[in-house]
N, C-alpha and C positions, 0 to 999 in steps of 0.2 A: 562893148561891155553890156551885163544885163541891167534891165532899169528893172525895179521893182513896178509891179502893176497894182493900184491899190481897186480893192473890190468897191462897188457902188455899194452903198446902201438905202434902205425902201424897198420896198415891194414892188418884184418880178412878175413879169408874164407866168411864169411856171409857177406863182403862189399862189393864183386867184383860182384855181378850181381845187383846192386842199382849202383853203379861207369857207369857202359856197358850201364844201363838203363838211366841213365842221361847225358852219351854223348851222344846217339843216339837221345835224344829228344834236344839237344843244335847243331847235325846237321841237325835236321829237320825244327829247326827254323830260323837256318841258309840258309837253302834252302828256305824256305820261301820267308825268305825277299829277300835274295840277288838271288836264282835264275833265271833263264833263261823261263820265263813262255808261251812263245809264242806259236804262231801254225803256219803252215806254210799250204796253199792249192795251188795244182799246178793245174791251167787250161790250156785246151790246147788254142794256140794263136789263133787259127781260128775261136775259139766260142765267143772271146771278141767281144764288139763293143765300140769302145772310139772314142768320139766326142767334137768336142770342145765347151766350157762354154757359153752359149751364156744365156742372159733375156729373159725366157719366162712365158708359162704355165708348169706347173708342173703336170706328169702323174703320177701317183704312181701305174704301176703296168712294170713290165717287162717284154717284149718278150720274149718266148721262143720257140722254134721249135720243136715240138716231135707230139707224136700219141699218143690220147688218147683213151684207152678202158674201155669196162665196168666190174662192180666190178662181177655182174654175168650176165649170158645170159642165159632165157628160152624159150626153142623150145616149140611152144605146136602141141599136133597134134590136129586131125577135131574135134572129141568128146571132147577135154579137149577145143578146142577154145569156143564152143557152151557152155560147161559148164560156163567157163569166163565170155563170155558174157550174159547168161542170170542172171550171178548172179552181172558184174554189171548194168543192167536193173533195176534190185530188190532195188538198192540204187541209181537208179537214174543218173546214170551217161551216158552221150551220146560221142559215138565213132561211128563214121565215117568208110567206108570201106579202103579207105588207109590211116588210121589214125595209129600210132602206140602207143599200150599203154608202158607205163613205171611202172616199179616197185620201190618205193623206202622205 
């Protein structure tokens, strides 16, 4: 005859890594909401400029003090300049003797 088999009950080997998996996503959500999401950037004091609120005109661009260079720099020499220039001749374009051309 069959016996009936009754099921253990408690927690199985094959629960604890779904238990580990769903606490870790209950402090993820937690961190979500409730953490600390900020950013913090430190400037140095000497580069602020704070001035007080006054009605005006509004500039929308920012000062800033630096050096700018270019993305690349080509030297030509005699033979490669004359080459340049007679090819742009050929399309029309006029330059000048202290004119400098630009690549872009």
């Amino acid at each position: 005859m069959d016996r009936i088999i009754e099921q253990k009950k408690g927690l199985k080997k094959k629960h604890i890594p779904y238990g580990v998996g769903g606490a870790l996503v209950v402090v993820f959500v937690g961190w979500l909401i409730w953490g600390n999401h900020t950013s913090t950037l430190r400037v140095d004091r000497n580069k602020l400029s704070i001035e007080e609120v006054k009605q005006g005109i509004f500039n929308d661009y920012i000062r800033l003090a630096g050096n700018v260079e270019p993305k690349t720099f080509v030297q030509l020499t005699s033979l490669e300049t004359d080459f340049f220039i007679h090819a742009l001749s050929s399309v029309k374009v006029r330059l000048y003797k202290t004119q400098p051309f630009f690549f872009a």
